[in-house]
PAVOPA-143821 format. One record per residue: residue in one letter; x, y, z of N, C-alpha, C in turn. Coordinates in steps of 0.001 Angstrom, whole numbers, padded with zeros to 6 digits, always signed. Layout:
REM PAVOPA-143821
AXYZXYZXYZ...
This chain:
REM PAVOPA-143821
X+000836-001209+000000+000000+000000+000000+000864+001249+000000X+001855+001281+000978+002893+002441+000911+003485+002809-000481X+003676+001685-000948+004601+001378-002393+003382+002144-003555X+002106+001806-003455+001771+002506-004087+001144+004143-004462X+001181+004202-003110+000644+005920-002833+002049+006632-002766X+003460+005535-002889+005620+007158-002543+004820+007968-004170X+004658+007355-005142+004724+008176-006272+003886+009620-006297X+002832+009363-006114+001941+009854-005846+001922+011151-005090X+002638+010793-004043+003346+011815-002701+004461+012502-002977X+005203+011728-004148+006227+012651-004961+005759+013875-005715X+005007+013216-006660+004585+013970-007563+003616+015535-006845X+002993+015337-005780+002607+016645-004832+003368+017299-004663X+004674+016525-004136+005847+017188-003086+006301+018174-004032X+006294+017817-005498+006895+018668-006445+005967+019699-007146X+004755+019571-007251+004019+020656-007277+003832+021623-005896X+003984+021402-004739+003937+022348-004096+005037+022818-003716X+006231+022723-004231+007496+023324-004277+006859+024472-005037X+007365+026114-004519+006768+026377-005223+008462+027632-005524X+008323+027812-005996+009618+029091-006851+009890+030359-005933X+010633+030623-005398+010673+032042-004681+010469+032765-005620X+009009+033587-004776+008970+035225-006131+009430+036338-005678X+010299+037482-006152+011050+038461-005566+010314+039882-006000X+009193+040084-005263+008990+041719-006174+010428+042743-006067X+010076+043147-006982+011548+044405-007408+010660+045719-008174X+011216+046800-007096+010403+048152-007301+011717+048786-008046X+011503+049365-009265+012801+050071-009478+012199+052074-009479X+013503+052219-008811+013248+053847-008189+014383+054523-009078X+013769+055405-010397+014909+056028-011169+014689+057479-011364X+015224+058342-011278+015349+059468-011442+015121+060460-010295X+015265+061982-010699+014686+063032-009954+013662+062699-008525X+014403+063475-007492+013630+063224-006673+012309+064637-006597X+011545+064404-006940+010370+065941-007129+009101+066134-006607X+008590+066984-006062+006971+066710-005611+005880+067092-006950X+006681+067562-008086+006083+067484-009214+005601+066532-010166X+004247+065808-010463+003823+064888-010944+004149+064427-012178X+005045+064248-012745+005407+063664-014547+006341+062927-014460X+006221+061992-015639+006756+060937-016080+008666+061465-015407X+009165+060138-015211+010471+060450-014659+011099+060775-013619X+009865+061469-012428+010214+061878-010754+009886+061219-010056X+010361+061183-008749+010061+060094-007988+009572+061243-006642X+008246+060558-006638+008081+061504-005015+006513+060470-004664X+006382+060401-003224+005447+059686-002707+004025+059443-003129X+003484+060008-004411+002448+059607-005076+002875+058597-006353X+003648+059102-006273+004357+058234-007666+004360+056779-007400X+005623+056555-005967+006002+055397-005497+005222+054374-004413X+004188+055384-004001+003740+054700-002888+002645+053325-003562X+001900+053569-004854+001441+052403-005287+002269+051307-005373X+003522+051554-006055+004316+050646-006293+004973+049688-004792X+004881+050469-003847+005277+049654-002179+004057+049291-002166X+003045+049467-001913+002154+048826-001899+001715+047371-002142X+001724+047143-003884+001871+046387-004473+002961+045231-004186X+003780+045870-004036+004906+044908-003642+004655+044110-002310X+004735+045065-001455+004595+044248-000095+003387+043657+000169X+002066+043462-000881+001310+042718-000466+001212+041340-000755X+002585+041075-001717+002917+039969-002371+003154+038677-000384X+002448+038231-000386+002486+037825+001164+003447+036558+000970X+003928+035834+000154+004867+034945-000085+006392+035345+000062X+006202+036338-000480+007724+036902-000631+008828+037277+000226X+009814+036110+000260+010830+036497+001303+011504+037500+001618X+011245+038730+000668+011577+039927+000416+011303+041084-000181X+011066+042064-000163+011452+042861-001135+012670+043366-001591X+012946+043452-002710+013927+044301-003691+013744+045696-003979X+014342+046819-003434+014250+048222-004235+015359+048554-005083X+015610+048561-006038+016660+049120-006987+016625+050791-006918X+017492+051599-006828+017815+053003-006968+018651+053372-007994X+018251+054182-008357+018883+055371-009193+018875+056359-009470X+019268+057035-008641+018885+058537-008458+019958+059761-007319X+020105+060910-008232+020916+062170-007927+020151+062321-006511X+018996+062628-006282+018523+062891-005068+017281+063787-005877X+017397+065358-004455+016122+066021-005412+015510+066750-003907X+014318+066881-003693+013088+066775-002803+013578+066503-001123X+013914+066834-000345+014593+066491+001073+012944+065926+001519X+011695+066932+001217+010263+066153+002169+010066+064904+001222X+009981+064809-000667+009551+063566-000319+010818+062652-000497X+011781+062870-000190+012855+061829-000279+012215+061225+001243X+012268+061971+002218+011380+061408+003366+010523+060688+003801X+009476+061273+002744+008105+060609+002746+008335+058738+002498X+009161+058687+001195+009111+057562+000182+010051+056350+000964X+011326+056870+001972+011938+056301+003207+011214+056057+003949X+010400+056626+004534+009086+056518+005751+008046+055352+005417X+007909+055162+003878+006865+054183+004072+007119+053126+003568X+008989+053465+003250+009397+051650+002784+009587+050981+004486X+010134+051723+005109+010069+051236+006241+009013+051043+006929X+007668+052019+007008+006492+051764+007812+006247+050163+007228X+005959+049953+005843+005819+049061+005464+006423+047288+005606X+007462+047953+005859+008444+046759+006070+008292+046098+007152X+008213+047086+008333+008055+046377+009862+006300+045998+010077X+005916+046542+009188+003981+046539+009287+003689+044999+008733X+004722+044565+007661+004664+043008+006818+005460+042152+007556X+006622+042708+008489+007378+041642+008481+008439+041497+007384X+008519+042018+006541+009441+041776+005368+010806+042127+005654X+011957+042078+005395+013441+042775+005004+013331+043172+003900X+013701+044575+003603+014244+045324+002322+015698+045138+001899X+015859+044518+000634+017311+044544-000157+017415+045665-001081X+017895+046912-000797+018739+047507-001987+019566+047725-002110X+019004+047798-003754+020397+048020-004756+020924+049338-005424X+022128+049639-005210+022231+050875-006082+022530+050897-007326X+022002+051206-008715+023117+051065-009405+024194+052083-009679X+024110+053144-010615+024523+054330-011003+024771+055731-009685X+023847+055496-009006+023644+056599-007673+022549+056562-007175X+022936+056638-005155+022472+056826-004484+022984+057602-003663X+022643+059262-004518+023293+060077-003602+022161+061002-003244X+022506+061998-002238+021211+062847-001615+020384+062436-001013X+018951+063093-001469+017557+062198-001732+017933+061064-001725X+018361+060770-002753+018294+059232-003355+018974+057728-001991X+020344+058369-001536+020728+057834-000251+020232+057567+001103X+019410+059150+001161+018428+058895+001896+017368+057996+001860X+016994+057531+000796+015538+056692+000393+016510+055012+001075X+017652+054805-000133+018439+053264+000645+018781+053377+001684X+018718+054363+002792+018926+053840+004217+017737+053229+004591X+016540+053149+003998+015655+052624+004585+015979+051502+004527X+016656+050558+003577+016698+049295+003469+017337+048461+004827X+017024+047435+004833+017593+046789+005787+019120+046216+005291X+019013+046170+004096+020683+045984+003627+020877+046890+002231X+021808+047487+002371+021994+047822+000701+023488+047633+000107X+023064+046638-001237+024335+046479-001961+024395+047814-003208X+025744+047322-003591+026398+048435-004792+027286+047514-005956X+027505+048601-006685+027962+048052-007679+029675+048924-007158X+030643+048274-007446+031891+048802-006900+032137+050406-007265X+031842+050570-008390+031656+052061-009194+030368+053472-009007X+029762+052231-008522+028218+053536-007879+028598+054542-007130X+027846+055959-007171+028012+056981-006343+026936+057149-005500X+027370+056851-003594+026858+057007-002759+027013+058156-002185X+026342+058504-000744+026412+059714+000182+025628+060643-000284X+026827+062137-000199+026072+063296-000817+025019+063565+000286X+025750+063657+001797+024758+063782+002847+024621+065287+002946X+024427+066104+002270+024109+067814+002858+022862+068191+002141X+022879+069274+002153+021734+070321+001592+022370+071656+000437X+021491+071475-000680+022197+072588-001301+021118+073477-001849X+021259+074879-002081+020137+075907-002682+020882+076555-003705X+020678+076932-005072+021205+077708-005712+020503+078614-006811X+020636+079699-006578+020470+080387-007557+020610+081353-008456X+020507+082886-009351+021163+083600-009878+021393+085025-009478X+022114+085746-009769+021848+086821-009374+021745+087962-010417X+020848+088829-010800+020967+089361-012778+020515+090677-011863X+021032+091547-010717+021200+092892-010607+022076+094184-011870X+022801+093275-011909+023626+094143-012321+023375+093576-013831X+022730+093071-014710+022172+092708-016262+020953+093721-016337X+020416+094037-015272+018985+094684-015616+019516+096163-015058X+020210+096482-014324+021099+097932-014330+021744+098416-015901X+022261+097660-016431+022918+097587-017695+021744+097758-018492X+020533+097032-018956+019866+097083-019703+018807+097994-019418X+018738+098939-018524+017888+100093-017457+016690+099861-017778X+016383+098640-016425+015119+097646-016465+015110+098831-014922X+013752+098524-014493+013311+099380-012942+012865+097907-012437X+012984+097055-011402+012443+096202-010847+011805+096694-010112X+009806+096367-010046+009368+097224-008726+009153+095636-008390X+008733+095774-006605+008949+094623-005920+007583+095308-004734X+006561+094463-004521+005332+094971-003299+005168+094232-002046X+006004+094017-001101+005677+092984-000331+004553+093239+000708X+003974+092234+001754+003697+092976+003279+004532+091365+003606X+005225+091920+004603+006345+091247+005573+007677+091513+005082X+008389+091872+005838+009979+092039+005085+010626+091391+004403X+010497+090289+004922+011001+088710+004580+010595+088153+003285X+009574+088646+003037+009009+087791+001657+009624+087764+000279X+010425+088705+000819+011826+089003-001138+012500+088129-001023X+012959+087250-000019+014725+086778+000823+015096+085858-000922X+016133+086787-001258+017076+085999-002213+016253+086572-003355X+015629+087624-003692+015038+087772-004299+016001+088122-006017X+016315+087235-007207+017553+087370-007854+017868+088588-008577X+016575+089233-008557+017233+091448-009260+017084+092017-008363X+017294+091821-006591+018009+092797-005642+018969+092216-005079X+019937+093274-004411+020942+092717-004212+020778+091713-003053X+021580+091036-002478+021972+090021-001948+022101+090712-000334X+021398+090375+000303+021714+090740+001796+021948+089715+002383X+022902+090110+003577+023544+089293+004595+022362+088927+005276X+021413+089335+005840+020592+088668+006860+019361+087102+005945X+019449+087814+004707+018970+086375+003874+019403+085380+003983X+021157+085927+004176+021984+084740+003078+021735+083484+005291X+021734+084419+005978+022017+083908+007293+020809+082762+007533X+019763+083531+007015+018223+082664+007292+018134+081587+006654X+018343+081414+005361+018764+080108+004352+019821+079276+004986X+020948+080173+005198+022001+079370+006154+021186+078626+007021X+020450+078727+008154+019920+078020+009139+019075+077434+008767X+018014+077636+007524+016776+076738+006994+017856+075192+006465X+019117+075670+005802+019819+074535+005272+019973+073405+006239X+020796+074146+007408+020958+073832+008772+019958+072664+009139X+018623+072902+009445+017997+072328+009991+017500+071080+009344X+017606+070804+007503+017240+069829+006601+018612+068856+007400X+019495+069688+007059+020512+068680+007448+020931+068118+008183X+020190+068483+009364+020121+067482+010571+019306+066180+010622X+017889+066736+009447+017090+065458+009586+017846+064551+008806X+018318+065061+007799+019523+063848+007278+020030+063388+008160X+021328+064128+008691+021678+062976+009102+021412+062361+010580X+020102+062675+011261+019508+061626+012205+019437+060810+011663X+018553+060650+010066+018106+059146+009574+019106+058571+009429X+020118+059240+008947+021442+058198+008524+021886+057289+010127X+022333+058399+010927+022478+057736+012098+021433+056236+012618X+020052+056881+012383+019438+056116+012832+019393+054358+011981X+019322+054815+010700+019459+053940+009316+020485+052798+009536X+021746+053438+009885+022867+052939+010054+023324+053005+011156X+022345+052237+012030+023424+052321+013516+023977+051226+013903X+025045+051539+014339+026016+050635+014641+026856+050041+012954X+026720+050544+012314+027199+050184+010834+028102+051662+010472X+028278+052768+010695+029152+053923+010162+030468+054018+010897X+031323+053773+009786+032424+053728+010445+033454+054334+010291X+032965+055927+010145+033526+056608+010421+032906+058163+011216X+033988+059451+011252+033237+060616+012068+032172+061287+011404X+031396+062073+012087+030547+062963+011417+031015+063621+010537X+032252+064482+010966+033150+065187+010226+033622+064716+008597X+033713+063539+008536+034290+062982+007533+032491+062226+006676X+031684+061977+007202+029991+061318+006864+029380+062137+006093X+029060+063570+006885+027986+064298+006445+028470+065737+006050X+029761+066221+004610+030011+067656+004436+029177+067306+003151X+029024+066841+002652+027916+066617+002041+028744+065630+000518X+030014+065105+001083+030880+064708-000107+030041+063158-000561X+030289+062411-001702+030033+061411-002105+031010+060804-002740X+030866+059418-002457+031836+058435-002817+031614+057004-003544X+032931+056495-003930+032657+055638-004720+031377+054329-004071X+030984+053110-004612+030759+052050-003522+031529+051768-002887X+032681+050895-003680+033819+051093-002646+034357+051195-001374X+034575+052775-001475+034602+053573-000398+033608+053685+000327X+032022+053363+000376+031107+053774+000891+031113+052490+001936X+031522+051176+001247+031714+049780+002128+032482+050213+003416X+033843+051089+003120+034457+051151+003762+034168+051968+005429X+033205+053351+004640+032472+054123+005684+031404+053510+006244X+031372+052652+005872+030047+052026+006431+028247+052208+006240X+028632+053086+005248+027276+053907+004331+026333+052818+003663X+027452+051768+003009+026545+050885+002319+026973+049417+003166X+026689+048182+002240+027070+046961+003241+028117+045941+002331X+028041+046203+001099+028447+045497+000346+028264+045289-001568X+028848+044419-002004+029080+044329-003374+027851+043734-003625X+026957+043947-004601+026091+042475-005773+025332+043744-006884X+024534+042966-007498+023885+043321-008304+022663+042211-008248X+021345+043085-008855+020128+042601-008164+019755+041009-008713X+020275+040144-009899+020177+038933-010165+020777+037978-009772X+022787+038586-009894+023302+037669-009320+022974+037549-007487X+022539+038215-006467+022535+038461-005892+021510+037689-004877X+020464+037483-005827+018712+037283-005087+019294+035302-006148X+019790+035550-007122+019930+033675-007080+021069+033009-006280X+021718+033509-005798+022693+033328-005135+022067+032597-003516X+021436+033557-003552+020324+033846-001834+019404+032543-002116X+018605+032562-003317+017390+031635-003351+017268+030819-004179X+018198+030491-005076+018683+029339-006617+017849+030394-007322X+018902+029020-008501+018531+029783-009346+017319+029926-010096X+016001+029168-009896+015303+029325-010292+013936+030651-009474X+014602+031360-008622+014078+032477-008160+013381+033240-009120X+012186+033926-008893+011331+034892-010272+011494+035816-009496X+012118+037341-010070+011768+038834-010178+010514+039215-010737X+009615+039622-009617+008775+040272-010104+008750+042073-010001X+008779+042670-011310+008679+043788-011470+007561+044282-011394X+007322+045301-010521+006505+045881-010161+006115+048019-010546X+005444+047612-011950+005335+048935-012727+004657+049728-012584X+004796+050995-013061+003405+052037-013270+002273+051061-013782X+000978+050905-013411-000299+050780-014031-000626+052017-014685X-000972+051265-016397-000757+052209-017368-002580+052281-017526X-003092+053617-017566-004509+054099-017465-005192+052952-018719X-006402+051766-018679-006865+051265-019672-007075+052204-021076X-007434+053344-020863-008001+054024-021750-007354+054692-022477X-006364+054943-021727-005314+055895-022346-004725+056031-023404X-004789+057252-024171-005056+057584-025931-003040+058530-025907X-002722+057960-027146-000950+058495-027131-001776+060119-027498X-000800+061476-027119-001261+062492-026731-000812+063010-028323X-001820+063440-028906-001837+063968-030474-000876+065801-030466X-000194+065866-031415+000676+066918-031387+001100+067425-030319X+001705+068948-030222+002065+069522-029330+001708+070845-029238X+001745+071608-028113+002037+072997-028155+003397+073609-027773X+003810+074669-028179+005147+075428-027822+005027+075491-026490X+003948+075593-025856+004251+075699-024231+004407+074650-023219X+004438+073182-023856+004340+071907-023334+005813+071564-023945X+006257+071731-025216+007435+072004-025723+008457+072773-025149X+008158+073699-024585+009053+074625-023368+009300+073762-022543X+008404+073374-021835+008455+072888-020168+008920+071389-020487X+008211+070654-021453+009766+069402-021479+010994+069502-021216X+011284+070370-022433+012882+071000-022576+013547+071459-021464X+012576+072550-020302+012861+073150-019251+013533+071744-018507X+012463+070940-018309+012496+069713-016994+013813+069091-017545X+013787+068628-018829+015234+067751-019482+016746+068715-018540X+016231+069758-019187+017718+070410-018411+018009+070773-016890X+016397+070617-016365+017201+070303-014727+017038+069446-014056X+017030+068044-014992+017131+066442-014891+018465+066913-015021X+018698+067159-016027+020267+066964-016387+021260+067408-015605X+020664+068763-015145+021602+069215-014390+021920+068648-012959X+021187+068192-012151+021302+067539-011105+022201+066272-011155X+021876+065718-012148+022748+064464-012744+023932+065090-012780X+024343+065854-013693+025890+066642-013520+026516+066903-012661X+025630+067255-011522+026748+066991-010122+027349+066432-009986X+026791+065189-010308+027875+063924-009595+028704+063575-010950X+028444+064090-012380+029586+063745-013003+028670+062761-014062X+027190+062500-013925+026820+061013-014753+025948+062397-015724
């Protein structure tokens, strides 16, 4: 009787083997609270955690990064609810960096419970930066009159066709100040007992190779997100990617106007430019 029900009991044993499935959220670009294709800020991403972590099988989640930074509130936000999420499921977060996880973007992989790199990736980039122009002296030259109407004094601060006052430049100084502390609490907090090195040397706001970031203790280690997750779970592990849901209805957008044509062009160049910081 045994002899005839082993096969039988095999053949189950091997259908309910069942494949580790790995959702994988990939996080690329601009960090922005502005809604379009290409930014990443907590309306954007939060479907996509969602989705992921309700996968209730899954020994994990995967976040892939790539990104200059951007946004200090929702670089926050989008950290806040990989983690709310994480301890709310039970899950561990694995990320990955590829290209950069600097700023924003660093901030978002401390949420992870581990994050690997690629030896060449650019991590850190723990500070705060504001920049902008100053065209006083272009509109003196071209004898433009700037009138300016406030009620409160304050409401010009940095205003770029008057001049530049010291008590502005002081108030920004301290607004910077104070972002950059919430940095680096999270980092502290992100990475505790893992930074291994001083504040002094962590948070001037420099960025570094992976590498080097192993070394500071910023990141944890070398992989990349395939070899990495079959290594962990064989190789017959499934990545599941987890995408924008694209509207059923949705019609490709017929011509253009010059003023939608502007503001592409605008956004391309301060995608780009943020990217240029770090050199990519």
């Amino acid at each position: 009787m045994n002899q005839t029900h082993a096969p039988k009991r095999h053949w189950l044993s091997r259908i309910m083997r069942r494949k580790p499935v790995i959702p994988v959220v990939r996080l690329h670009g601009v960090i922005a609270a502005e809604q379009r294709p290409g930014r990443l800020n907590i309306a954007s991403v939060e479907p996509l955690l969602a989705r992921a972590f309700a996968m209730k099988a899954a020994p994990l989640i995967a976040i892939v990064i790539n990104s200059p930074g951007g946004s200090p509130v929702q670089s926050r936000l989008i950290s806040k609810r990989i983690r709310d999420l994480a301890d709310q499921h039970g899950k561990p977060v694995l990320v990955f960096v590829e290209d950069a996880a600097a700023s924003g973007g660093y901030f978002i992989a401390v949420a992870g419970d581990e994050i690997l790199v690629d030896p060449s990736s650019i991590v850190g980039s723990i500070g705060v930066i504001m920049a902008s122009f100053g065209f006083v002296g272009a509109i003196d030259r071209l004898g433009i009159e700037r009138r300016v109407h406030t009620a409160g004094r304050n409401k010009s601060t940095l205003d770029p066709f008057l001049p530049e006052k010291p008590e502005d430049v002081e108030r920004i100084k301290q607004f910077e100040l104070d972002i950059h502390q919430v940095f680096i609490d999270h980092v502290k907090a992100g990475r505790r007992g893992r930074l291994k090195a001083d504040d002094d040397t962590l948070f001037t706001g420099e960025y570094w190779t992976g590498l080097r970031g192993i070394e500071l203790g910023l990141v944890d280690g070398i992989g990349d997100l395939h070899a990495t997750l079959r290594e962990r779970f064989g190789d017959e592990v499934v990545l599941r990617h987890i995408a924008p849901k694209r509207p059923f209805f949705a019609l490709p957008r017929l011509g253009f106007s010059a003023q939608s044509m502007v503001e592409d062009v605008t956004h391309s160049i301060e995608d780009r430019a943020v990217w240029a910081r770090l050199g990519l």
